[in-house]
PDB file with SEQRES, HELIX, SHEET and CRYST1 records, atoms N, CA, C and O in Angstrom:
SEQRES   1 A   71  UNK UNK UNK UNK UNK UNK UNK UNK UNK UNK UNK UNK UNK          
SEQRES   2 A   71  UNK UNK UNK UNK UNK UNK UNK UNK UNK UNK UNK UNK UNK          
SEQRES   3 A   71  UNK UNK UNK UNK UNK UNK UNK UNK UNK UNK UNK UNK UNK          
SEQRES   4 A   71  UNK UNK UNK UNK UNK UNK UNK UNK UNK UNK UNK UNK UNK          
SEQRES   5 A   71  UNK UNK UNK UNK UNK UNK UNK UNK UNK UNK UNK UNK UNK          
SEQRES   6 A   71  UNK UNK UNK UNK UNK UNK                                      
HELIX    1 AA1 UNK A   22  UNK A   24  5                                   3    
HELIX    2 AA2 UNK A   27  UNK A   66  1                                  40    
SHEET    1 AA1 2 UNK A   2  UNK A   5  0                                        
SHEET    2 AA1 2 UNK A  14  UNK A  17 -1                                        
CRYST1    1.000    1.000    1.000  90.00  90.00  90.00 P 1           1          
ATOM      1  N   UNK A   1      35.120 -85.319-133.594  1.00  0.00           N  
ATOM      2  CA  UNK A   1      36.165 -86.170-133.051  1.00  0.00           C  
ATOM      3  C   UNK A   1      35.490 -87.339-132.343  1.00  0.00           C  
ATOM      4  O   UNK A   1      34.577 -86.998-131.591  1.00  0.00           O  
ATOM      5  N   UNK A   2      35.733 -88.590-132.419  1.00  0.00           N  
ATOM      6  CA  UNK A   2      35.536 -89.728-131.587  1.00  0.00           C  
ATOM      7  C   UNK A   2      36.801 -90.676-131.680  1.00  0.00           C  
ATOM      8  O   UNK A   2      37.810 -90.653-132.384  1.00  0.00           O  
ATOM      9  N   UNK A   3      36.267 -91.656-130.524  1.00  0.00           N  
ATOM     10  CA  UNK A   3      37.090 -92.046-129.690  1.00  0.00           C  
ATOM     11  C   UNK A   3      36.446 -93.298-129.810  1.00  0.00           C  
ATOM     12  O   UNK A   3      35.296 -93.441-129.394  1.00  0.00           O  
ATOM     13  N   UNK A   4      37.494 -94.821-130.687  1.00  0.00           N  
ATOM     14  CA  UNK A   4      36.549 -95.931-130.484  1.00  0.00           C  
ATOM     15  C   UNK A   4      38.296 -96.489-129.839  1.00  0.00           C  
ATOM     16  O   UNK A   4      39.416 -96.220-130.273  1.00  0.00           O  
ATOM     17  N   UNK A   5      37.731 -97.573-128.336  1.00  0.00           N  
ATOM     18  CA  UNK A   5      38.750 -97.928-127.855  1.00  0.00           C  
ATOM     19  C   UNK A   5      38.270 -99.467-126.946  1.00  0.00           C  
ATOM     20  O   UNK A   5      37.141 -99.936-127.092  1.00  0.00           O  
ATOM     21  N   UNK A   6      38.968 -99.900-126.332  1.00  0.00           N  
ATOM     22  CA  UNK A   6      38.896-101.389-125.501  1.00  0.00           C  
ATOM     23  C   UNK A   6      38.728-101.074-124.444  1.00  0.00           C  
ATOM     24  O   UNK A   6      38.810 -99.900-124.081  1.00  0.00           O  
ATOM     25  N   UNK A   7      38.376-102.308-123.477  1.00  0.00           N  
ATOM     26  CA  UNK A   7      38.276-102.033-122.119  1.00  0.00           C  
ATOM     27  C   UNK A   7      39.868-102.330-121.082  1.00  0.00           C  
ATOM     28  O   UNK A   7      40.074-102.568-119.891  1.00  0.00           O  
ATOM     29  N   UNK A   8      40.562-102.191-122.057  1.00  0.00           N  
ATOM     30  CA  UNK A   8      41.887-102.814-121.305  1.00  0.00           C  
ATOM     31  C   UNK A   8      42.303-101.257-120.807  1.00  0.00           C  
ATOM     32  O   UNK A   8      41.951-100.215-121.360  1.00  0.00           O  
ATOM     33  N   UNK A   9      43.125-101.388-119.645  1.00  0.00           N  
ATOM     34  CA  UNK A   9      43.838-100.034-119.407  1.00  0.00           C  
ATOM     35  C   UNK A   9      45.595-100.798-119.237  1.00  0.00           C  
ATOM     36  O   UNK A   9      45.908-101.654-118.410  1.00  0.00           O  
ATOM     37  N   UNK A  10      46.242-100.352-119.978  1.00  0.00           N  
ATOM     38  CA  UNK A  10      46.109 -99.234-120.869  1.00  0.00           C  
ATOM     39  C   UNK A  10      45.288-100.144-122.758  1.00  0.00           C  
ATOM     40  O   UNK A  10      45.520-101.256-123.232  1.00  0.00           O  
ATOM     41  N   UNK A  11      44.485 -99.145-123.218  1.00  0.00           N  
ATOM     42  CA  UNK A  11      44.019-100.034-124.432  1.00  0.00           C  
ATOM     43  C   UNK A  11      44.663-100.844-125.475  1.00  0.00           C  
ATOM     44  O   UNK A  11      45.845-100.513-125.383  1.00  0.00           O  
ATOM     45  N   UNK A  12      44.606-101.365-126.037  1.00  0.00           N  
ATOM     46  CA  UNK A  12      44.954-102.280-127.303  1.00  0.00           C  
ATOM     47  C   UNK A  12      44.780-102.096-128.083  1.00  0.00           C  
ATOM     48  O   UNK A  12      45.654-102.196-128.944  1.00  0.00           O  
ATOM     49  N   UNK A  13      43.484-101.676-128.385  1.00  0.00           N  
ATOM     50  CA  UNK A  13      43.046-100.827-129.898  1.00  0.00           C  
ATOM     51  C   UNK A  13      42.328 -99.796-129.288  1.00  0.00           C  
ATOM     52  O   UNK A  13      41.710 -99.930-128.232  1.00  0.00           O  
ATOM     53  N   UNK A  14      42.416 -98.586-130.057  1.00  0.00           N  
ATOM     54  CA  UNK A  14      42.597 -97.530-129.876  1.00  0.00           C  
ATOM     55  C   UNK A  14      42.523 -96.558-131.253  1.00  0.00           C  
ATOM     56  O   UNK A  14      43.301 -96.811-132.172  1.00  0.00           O  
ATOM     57  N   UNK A  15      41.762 -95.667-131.349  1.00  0.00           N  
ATOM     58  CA  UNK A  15      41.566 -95.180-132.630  1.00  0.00           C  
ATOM     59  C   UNK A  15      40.931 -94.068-132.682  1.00  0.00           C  
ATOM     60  O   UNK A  15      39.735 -94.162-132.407  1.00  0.00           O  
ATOM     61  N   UNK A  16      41.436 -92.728-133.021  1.00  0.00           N  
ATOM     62  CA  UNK A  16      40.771 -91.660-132.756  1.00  0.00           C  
ATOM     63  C   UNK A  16      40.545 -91.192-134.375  1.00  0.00           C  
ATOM     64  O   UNK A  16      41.296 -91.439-135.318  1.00  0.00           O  
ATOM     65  N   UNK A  17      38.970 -90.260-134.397  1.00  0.00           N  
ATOM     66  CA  UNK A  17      38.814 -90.310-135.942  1.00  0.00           C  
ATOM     67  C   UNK A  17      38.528 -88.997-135.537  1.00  0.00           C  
ATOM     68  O   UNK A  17      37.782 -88.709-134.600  1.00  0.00           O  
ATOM     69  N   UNK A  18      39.397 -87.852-136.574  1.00  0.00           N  
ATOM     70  CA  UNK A  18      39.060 -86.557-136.794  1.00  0.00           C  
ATOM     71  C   UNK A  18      38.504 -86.123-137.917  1.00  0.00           C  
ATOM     72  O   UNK A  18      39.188 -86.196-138.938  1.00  0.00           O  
ATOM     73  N   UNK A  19      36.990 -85.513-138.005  1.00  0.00           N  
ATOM     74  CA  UNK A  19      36.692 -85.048-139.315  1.00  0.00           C  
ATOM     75  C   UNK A  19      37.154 -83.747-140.196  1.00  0.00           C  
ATOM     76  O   UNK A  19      38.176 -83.252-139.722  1.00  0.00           O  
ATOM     77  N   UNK A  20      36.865 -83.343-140.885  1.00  0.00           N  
ATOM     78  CA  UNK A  20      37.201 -82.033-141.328  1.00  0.00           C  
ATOM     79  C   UNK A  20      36.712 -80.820-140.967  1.00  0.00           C  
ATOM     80  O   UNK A  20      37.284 -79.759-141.216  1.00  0.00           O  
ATOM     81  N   UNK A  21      35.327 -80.961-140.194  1.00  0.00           N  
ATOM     82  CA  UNK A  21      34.817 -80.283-139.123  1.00  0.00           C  
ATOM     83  C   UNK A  21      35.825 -79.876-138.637  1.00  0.00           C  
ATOM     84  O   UNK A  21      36.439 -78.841-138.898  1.00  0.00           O  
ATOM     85  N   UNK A  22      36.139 -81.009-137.592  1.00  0.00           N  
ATOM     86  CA  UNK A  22      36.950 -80.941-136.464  1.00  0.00           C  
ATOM     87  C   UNK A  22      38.290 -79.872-136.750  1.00  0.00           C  
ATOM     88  O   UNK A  22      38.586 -78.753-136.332  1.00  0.00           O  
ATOM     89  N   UNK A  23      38.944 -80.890-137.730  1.00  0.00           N  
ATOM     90  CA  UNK A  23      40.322 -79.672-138.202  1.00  0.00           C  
ATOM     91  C   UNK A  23      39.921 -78.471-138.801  1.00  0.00           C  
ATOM     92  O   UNK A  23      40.851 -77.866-139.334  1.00  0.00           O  
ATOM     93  N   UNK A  24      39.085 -78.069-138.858  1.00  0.00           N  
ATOM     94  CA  UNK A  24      38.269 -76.583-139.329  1.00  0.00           C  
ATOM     95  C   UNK A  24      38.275 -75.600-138.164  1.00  0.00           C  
ATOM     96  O   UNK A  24      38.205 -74.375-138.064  1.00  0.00           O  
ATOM     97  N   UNK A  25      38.386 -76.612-137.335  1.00  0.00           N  
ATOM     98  CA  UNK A  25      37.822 -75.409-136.116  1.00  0.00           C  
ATOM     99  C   UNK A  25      39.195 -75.128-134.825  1.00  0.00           C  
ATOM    100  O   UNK A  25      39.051 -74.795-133.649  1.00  0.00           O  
ATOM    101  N   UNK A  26      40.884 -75.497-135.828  1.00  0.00           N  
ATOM    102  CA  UNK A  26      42.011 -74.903-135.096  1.00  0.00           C  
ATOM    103  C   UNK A  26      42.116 -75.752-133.980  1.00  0.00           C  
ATOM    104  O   UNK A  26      41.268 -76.348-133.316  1.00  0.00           O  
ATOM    105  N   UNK A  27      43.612 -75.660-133.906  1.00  0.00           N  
ATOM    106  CA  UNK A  27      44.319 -76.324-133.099  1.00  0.00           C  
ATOM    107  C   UNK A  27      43.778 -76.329-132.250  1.00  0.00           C  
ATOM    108  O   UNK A  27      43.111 -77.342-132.040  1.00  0.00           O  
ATOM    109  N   UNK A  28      43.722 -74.987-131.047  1.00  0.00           N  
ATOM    110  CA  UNK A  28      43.135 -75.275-129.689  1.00  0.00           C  
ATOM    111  C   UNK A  28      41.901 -75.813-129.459  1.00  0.00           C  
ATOM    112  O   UNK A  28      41.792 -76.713-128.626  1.00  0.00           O  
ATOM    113  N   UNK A  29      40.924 -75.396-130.079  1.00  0.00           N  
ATOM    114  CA  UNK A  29      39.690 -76.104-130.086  1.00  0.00           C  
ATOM    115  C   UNK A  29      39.482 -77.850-130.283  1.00  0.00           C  
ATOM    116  O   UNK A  29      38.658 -78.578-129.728  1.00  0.00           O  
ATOM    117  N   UNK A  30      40.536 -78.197-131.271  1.00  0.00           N  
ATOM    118  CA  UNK A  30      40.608 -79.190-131.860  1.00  0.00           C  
ATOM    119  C   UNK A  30      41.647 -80.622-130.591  1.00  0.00           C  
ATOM    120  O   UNK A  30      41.486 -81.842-130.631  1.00  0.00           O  
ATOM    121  N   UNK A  31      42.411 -79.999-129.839  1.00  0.00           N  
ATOM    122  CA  UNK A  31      42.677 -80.216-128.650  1.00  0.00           C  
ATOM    123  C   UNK A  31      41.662 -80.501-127.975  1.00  0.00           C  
ATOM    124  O   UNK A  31      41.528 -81.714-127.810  1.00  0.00           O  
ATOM    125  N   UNK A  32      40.860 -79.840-127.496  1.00  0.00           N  
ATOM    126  CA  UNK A  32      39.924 -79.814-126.087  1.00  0.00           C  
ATOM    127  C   UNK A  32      38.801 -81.017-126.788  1.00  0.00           C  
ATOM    128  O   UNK A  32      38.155 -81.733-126.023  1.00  0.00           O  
ATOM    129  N   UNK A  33      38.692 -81.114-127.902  1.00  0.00           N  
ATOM    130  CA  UNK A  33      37.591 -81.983-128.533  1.00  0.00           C  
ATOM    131  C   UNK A  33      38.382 -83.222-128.109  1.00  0.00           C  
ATOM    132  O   UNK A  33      38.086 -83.914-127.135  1.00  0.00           O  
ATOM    133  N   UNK A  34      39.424 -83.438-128.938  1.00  0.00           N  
ATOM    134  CA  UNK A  34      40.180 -85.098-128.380  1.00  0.00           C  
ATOM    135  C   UNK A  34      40.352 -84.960-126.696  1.00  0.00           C  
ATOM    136  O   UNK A  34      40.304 -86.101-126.237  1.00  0.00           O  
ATOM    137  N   UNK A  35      40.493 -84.197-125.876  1.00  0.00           N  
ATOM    138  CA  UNK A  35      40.863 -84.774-124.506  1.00  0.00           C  
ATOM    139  C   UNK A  35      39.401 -84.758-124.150  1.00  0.00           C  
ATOM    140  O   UNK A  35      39.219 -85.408-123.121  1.00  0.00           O  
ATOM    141  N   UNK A  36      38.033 -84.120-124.761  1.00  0.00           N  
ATOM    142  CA  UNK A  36      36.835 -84.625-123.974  1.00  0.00           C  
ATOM    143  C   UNK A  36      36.678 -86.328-124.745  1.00  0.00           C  
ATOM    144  O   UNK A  36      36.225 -87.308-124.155  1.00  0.00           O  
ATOM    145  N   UNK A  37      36.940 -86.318-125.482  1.00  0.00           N  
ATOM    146  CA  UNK A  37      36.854 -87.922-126.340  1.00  0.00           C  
ATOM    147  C   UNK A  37      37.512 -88.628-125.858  1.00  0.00           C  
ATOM    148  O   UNK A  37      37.021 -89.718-125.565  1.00  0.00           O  
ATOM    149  N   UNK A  38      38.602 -88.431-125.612  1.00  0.00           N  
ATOM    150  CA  UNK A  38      39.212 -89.830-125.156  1.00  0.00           C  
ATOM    151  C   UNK A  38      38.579 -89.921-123.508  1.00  0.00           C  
ATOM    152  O   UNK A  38      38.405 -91.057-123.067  1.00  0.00           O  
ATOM    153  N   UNK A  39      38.164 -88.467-122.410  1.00  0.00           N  
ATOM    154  CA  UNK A  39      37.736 -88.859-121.264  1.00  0.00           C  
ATOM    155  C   UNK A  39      36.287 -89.840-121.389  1.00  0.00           C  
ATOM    156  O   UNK A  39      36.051 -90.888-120.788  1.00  0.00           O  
ATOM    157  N   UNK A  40      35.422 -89.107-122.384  1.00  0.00           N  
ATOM    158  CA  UNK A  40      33.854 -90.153-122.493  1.00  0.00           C  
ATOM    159  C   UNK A  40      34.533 -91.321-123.140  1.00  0.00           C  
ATOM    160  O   UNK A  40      34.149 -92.255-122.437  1.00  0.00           O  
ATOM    161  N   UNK A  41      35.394 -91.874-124.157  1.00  0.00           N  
ATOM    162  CA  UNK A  41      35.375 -93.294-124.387  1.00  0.00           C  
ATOM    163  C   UNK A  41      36.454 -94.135-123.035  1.00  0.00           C  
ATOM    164  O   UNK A  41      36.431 -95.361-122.927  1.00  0.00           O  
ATOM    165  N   UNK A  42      37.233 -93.353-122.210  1.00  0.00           N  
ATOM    166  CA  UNK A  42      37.620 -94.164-121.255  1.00  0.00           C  
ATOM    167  C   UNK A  42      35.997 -94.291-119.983  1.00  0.00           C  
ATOM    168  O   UNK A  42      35.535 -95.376-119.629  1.00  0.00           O  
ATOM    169  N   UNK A  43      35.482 -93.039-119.570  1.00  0.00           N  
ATOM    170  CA  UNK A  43      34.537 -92.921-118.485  1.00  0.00           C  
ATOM    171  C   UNK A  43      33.622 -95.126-118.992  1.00  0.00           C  
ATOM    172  O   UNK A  43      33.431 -96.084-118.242  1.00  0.00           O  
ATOM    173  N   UNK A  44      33.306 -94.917-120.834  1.00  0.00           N  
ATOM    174  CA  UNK A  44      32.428 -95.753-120.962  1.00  0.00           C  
ATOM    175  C   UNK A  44      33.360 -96.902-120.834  1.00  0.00           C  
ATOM    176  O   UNK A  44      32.754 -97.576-120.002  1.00  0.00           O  
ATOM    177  N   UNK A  45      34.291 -97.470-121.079  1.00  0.00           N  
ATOM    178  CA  UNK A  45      35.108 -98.775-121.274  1.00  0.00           C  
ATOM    179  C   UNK A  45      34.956 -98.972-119.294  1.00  0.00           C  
ATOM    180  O   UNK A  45      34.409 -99.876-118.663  1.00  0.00           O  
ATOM    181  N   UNK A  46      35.477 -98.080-118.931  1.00  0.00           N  
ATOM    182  CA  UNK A  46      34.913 -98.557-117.398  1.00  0.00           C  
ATOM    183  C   UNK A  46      33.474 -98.936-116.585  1.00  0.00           C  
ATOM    184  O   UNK A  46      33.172 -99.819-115.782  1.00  0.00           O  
ATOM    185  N   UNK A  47      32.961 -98.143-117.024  1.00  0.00           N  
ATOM    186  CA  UNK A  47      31.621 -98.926-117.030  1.00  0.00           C  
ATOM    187  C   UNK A  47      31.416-100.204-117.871  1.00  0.00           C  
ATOM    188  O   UNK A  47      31.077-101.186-117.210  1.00  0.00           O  
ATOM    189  N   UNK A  48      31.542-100.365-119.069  1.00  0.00           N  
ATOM    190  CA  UNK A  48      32.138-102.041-119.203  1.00  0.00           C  
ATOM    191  C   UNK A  48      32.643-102.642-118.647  1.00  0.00           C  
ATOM    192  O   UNK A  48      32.264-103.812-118.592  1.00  0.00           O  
ATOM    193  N   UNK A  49      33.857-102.205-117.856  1.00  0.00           N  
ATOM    194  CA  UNK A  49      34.664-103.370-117.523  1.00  0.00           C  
ATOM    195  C   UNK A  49      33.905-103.486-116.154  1.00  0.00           C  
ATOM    196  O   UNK A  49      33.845-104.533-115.509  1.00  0.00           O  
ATOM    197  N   UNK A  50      33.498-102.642-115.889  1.00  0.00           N  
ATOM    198  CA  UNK A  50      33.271-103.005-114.217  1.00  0.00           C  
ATOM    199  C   UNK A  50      31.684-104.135-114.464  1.00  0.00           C  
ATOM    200  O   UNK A  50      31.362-105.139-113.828  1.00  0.00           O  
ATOM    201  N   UNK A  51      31.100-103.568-115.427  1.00  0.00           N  
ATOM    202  CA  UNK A  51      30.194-104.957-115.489  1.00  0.00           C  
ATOM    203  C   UNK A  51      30.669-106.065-115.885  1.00  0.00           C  
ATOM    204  O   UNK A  51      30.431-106.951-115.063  1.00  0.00           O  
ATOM    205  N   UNK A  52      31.344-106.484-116.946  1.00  0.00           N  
ATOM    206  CA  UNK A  52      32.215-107.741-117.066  1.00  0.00           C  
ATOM    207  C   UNK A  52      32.942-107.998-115.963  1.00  0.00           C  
ATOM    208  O   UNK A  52      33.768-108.876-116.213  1.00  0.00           O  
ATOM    209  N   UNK A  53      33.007-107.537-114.621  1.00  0.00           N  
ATOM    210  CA  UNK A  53      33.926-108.035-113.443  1.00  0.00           C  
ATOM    211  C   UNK A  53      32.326-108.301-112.849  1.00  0.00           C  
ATOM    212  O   UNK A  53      32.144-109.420-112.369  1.00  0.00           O  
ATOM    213  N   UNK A  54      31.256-107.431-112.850  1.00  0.00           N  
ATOM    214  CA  UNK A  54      30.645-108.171-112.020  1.00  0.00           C  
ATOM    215  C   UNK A  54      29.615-109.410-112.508  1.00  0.00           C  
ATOM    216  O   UNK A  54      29.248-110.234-111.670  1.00  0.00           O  
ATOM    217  N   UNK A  55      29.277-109.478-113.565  1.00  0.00           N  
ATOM    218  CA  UNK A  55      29.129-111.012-114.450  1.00  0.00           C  
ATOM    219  C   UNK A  55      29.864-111.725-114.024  1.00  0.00           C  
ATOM    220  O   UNK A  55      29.398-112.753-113.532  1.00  0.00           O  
ATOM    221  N   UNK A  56      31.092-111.560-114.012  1.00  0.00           N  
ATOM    222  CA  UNK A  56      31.978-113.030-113.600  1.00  0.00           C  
ATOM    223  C   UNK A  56      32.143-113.532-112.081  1.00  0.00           C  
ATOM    224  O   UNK A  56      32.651-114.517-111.547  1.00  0.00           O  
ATOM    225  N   UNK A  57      31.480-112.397-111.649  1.00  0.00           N  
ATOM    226  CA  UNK A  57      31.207-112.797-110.122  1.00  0.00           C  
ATOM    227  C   UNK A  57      30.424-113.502-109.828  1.00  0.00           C  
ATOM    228  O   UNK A  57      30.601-114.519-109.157  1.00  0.00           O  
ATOM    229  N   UNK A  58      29.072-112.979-110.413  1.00  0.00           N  
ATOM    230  CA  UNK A  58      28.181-113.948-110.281  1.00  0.00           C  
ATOM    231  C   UNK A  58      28.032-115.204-111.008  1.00  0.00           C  
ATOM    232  O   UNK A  58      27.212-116.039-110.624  1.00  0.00           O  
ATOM    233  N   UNK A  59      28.808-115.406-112.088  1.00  0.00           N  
ATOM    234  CA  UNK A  59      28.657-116.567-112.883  1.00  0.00           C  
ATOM    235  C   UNK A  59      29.654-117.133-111.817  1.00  0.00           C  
ATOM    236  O   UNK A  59      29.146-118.234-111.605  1.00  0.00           O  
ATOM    237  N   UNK A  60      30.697-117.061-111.061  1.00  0.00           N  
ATOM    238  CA  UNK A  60      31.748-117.786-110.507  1.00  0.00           C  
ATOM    239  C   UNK A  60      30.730-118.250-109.061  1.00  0.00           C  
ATOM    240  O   UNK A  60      30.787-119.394-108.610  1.00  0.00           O  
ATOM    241  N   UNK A  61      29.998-117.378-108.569  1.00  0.00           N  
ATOM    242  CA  UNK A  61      28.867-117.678-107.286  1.00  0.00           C  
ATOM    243  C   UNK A  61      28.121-118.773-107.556  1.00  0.00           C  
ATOM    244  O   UNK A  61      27.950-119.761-106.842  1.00  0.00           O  
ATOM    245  N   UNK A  62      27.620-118.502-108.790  1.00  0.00           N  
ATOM    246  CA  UNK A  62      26.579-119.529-109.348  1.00  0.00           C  
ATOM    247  C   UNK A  62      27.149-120.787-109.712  1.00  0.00           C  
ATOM    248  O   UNK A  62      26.539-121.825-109.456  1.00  0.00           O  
ATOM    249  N   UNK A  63      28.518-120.802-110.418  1.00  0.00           N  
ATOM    250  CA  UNK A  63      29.078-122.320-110.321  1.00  0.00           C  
ATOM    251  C   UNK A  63      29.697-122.772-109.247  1.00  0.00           C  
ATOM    252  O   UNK A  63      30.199-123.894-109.189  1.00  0.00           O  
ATOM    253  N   UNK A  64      29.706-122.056-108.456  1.00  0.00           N  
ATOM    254  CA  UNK A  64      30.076-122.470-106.943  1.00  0.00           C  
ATOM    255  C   UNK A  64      29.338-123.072-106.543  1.00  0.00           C  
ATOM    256  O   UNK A  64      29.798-124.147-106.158  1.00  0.00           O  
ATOM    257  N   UNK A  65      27.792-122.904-106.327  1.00  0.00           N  
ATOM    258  CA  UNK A  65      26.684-123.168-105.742  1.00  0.00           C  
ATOM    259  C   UNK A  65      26.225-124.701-106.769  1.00  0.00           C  
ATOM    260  O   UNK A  65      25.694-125.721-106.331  1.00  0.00           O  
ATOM    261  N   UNK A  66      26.519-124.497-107.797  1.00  0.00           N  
ATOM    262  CA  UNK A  66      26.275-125.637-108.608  1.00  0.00           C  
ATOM    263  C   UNK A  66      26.869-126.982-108.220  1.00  0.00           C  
ATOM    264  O   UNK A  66      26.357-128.098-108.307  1.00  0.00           O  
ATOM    265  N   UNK A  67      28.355-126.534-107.665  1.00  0.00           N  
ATOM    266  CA  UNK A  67      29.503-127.874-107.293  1.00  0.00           C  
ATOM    267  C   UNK A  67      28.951-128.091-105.616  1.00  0.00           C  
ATOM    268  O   UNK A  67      29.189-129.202-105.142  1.00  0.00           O  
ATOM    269  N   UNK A  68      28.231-127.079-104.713  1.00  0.00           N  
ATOM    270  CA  UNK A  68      28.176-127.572-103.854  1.00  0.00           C  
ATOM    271  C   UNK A  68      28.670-126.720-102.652  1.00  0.00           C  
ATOM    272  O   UNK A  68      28.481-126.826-101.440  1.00  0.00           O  
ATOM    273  N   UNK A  69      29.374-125.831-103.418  1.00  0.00           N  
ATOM    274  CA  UNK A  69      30.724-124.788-102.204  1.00  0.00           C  
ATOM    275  C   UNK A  69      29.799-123.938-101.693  1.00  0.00           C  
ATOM    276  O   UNK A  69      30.273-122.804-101.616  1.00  0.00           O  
ATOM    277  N   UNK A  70      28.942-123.990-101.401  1.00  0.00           N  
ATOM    278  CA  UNK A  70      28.386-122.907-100.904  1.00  0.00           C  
ATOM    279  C   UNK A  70      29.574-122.362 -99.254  1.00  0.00           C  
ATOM    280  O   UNK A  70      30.050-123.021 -98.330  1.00  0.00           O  
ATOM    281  N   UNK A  71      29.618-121.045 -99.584  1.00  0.00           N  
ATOM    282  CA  UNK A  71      30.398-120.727 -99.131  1.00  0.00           C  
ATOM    283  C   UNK A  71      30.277-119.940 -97.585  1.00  0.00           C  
ATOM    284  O   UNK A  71      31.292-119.537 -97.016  1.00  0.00           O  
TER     285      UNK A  71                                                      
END                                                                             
């Protein structure tokens, strides 16, 4: 089972792929596989996003400092 998704909450694209593995090995099992997948592809989209918030911090510091605002 995996989990390919965006950094938006709630996501935009979103796409869960089950193999034949996966459906081999019954419902309940096959459950607990998608809710650990979707927790590791949300845990990672947050760690993305929280670096794309802090890039834009510093790119917004740095053109600050460029115009003069030092703040």
């Amino acid at each position: 089972v995996t989990v390919e998704r965006d950094g938006n909450m709630p996501p935009r694209h979103l796409v869960v792929t089950i193999t034949e593995d996966g459906k081999a090995k019954g419902k309940e099992a096959l459950e607990g596989l998608i809710v650990e997948a979707l927790k590791s592809a949300a845990d990672k989209s947050k760690v993305g996003r929280d670096q794309a918030q802090k890039d834009m911090m510093t790119y917004i510091s740095d053109s600050m400092k460029k115009m003069g605002m030092n703040g």
